[in-house]
C-alpha positions in Angstrom: -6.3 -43.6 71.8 -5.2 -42.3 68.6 -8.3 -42.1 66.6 -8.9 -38.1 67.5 -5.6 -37.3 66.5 -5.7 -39.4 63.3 -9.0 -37.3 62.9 -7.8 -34.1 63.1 -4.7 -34.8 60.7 -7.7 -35.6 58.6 -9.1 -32.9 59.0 -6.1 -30.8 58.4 -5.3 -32.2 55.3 -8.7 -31.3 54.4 -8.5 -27.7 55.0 -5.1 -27.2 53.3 -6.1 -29.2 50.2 -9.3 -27.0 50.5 -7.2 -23.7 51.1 -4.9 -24.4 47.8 -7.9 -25.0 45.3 -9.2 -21.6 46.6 -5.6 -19.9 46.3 -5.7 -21.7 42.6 -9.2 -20.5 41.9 -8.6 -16.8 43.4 -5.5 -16.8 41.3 -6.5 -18.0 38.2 -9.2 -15.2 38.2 -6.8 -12.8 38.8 -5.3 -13.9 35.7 -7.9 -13.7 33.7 -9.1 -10.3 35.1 -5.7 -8.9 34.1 -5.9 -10.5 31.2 -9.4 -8.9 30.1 -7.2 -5.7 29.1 -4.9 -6.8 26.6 -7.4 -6.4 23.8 -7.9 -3.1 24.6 -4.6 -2.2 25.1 -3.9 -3.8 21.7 -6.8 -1.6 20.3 -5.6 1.5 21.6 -2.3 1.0 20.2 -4.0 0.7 16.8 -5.7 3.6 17.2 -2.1 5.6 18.3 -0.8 4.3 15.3 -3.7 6.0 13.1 -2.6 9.2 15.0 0.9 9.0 15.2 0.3 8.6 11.4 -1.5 11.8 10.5 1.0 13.7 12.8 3.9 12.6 11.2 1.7 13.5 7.8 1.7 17.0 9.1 5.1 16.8 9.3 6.3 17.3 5.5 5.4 20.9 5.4 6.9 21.5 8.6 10.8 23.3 7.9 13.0 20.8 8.8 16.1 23.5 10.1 12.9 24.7 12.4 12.7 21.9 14.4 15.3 21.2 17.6 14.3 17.4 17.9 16.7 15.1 15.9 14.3 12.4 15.5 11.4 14.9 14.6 13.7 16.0 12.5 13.6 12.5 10.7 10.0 12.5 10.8 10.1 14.8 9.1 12.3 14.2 6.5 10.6 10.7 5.6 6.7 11.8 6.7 4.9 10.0 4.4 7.0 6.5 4.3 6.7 6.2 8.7 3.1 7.7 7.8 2.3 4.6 5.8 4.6 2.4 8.2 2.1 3.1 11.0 -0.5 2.2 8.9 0.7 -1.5 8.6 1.3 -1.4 12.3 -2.1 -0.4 13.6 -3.2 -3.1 10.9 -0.8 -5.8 13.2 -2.4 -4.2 16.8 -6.1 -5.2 15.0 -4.9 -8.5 13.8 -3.3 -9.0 17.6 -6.6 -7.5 19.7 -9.2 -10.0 18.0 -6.8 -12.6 18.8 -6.1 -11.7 22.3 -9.7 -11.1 23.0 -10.8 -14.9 21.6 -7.6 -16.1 23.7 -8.6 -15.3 26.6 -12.7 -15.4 26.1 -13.5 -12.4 26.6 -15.3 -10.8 23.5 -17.6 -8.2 24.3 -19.6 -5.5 22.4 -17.2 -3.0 24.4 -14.2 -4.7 22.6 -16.2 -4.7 19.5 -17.1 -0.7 19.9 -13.6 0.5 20.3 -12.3 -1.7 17.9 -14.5 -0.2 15.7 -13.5 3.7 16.3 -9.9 3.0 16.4 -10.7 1.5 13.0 -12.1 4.8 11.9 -9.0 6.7 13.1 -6.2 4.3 11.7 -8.2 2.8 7.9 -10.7 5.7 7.8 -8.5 8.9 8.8 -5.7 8.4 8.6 -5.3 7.0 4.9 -7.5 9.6 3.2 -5.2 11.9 5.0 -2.1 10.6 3.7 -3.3 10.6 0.3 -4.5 14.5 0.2 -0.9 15.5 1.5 1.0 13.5 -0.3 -1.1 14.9 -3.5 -0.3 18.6 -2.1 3.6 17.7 -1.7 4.3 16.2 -4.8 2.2 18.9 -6.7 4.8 21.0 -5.3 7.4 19.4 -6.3 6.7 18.7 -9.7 6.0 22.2 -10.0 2.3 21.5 -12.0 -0.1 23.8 -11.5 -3.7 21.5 -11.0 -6.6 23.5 -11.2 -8.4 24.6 -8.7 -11.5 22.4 -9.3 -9.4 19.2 -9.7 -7.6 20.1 -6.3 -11.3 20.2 -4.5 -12.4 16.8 -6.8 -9.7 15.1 -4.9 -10.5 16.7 -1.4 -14.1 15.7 -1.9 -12.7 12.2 -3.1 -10.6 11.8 0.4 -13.7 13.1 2.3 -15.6 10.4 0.5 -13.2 7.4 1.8 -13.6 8.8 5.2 -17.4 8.7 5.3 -17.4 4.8 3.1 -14.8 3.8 6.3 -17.4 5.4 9.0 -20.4 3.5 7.1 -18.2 0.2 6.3 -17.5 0.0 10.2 -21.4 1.3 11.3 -22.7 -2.0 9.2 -20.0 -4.0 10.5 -21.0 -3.4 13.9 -24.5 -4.1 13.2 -24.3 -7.3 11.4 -21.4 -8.5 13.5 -21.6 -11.9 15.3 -19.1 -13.4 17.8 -17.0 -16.2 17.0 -14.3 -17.3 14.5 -16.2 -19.0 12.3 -18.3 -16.1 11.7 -15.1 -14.7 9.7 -14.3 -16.3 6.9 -15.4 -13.6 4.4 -16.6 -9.7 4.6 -19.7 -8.1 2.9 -17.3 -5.2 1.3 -13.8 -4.5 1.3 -12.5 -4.3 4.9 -11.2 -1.3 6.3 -7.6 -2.6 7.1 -7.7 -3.6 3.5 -8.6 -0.2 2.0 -6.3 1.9 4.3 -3.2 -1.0 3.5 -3.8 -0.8 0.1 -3.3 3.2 0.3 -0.9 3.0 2.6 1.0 0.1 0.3 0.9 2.5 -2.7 2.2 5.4 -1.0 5.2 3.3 -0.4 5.8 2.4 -3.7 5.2 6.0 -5.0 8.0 7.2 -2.4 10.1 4.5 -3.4 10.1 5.5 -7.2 10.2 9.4 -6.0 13.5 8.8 -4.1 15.3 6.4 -6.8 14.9 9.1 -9.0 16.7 11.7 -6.4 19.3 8.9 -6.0 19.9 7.8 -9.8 20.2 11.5 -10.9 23.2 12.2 -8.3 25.1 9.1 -9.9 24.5 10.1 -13.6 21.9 7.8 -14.7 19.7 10.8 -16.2 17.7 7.4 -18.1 17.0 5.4 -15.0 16.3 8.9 -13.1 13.8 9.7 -15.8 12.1 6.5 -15.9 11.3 6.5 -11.6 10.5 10.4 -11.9 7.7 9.6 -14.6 6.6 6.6 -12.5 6.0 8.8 -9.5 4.1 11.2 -11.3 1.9 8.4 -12.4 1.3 6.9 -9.3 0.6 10.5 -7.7 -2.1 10.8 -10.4 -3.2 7.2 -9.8 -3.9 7.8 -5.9 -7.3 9.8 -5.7 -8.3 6.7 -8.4 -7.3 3.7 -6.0 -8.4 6.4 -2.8 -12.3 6.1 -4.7 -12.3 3.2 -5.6 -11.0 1.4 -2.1 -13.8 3.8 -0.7 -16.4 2.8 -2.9 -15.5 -0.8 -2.3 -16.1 -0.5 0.9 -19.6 0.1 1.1 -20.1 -2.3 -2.1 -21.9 -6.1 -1.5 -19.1 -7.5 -3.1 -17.9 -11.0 -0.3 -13.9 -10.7 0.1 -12.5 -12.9 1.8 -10.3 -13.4 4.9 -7.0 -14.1 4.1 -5.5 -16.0 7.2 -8.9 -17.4 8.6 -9.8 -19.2 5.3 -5.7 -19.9 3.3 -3.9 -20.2 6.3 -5.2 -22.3 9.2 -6.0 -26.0 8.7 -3.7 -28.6 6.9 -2.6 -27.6 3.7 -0.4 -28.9 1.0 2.9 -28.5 -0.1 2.0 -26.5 -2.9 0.3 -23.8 -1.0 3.2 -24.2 1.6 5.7 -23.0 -1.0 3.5 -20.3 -2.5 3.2 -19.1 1.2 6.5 -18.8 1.5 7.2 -17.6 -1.7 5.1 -15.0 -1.2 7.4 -14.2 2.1 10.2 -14.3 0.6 9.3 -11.8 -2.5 8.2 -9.2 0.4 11.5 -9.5 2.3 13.5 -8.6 -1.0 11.0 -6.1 -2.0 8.6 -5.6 0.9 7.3 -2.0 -0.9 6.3 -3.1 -4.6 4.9 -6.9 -3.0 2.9 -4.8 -0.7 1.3 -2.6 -3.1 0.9 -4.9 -6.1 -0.6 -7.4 -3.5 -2.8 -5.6 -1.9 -4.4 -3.9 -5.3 -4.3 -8.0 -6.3 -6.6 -8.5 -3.1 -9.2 -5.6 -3.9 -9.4 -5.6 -7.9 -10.0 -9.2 -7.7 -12.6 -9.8 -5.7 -14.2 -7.3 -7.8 -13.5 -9.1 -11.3 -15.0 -12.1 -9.9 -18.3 -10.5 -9.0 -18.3 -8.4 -12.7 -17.6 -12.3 -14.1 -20.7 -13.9 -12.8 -22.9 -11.1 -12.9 -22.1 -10.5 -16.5 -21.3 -14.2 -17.7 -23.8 -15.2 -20.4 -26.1 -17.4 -18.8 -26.7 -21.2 -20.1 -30.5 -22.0 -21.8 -31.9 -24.5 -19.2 -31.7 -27.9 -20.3 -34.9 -29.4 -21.0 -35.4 -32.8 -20.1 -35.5 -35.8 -22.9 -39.3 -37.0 -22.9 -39.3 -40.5 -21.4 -40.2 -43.0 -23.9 -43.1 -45.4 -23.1 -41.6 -48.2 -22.0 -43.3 -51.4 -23.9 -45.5 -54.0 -22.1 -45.5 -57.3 -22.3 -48.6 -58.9 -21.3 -48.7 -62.3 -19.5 -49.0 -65.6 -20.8 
């Protein structure tokens, strides 16, 4: 007498078992479908950044008493350091989208397309930008008149970078392959390389230029001379490191990448303190780390290939003649 309700009790618990996988299963691919955008969100914020950089570039020859916006006003007033802070921070959004995208396993040639262009904004743009206005500013200010054919050298020498950061990123595209272990190294000097190195030695020249402002209001005319020369020669220095980040770019040099190949896996204690070394030295001084780092990372690289294309190559070792080995005969 009981069996058909037993059955249908069976039969219920079917259905509602049945009825939460689906919920699960619908759910879970609503997850994932909303998660499919934070790459892209993540790239467009690197691409605001690379912007929001050339914007706040515009900025320094913008009259400050002008403007009725306090924190333009700011901008303003420190262009080319928040400039070059953006930089670094559209170099964190394209660390953060290739992460996202292999989190969540969804990497696409879309992804890879608009990665690409915001690259070109942020490490192609942006950086050559920089460097041109901060060259026009401190001309200024230095009161040196540069001719007018060393003014249009170092035009043409930002307009260079640009097109080495468009090709860098075409052959990137082209050659590009899916998959983490695909990354250990780059054919040329990657773009968020070349543009943090610029950005990294725009810092440091800003630095100098404003301990010199700072040490000549408290009477140290020797310390205030010593910065102000330094920031003259690291103005001059830019268009060099500009063309040759540029040139590096398009070069066949292998660099390689940083936090894919030193630090993932099990490591030792000694790399585990120079790691954190190396943390600690840009928390005291973020601004000179940065920029001596970063021209560490590009220069070196390069001395490695000049080594062993220009080592003297060893004679190749001839092999000792084998001596006939004697024969006894048999008894």
């Amino acid at each position: 007498m009981n069996r058909p309700s037993e059955e249908r009790n069976i039969s219920r618990d079917q259905w509602r078992a049945h009825r939460r996988r689906r919920f699960r299963r619908h759910g879970r691919r609503a997850y994932i479908r909303s998660a499919y955008s934070l790459p892209s969100l993540a790239t467009l914020g690197n691409a605001i950044c690379g912007f929001g950089a050339m914007y706040v570039t515009g900025l320094a020859f913008v009259e400050v008493n002008t403007l009725h916006d306090e924190l333009t006003r700011w901008f303003a007033r420190n262009s080319f350091v928040v400039a070059a802070y953006l930089i670094f921070l559209a170099m964190v959004f394209d660390a953060l989208d290739g992460r996202l995208a292999r989190f969540t396993r969804h990497t696409t040639d879309f992804g890879g397309q608009l990665d690409s262009l915001a690259d070109a904004i942020s490490f192609g743009a942006a950086p050559a930008f920089l460097a041109l206005q901060l060259f026009r500013f401190m001309d200024a200010r230095f009161e040196s008149a540069v001719p007018v054919i060393v003014s249009r050298l170092i035009w043409a020498i930002g307009a260079l970078y640009a097109s080495c950061a468009l090709i860098r990123l075409a052959r990137f595209n082209v050659s590009n392959e899916h998959g983490e272990q695909h990354h250990f190294s780059f054919l040329g000097l990657p773009s968020p390389g070349a543009g943090g190195t610029v950005a990294a030695f725009v810092l440091m020249q800003q630095d100098l230029f404003h301990r010199a402002h700072y040490y000549d209001r408290i009477n140290y005319p020797r310390l205030a001379a010593f910065c102000d020369t330094a920031a003259l020669v690291c103005t001059w220095l830019l268009p060099v490191i500009v063309l040759t980040t540029g040139l590096l770019m398009v070069s066949a040099i292998r660099y390689p990448h940083l936090v894919n190949k030193y630090a993932r896996g099990k490591k030792s204690f000694w790399n585990l303190l120079a790691m954190l070394s190396a943390l600690l030295a840009v928390i005291v001084a973020h601004k000179y780390v940065l920029a001596l780092g970063t021209l560490t990372y590009v220069f070196w690289s390069l001395l490695i290939a000049a080594y062993l294309r220009f080592r003297p190559k060893r004679p190749p070792s001839t092999p000792h003649a084998l001596e006939p080995v004697p024969v006894t005969p048999n008894p």
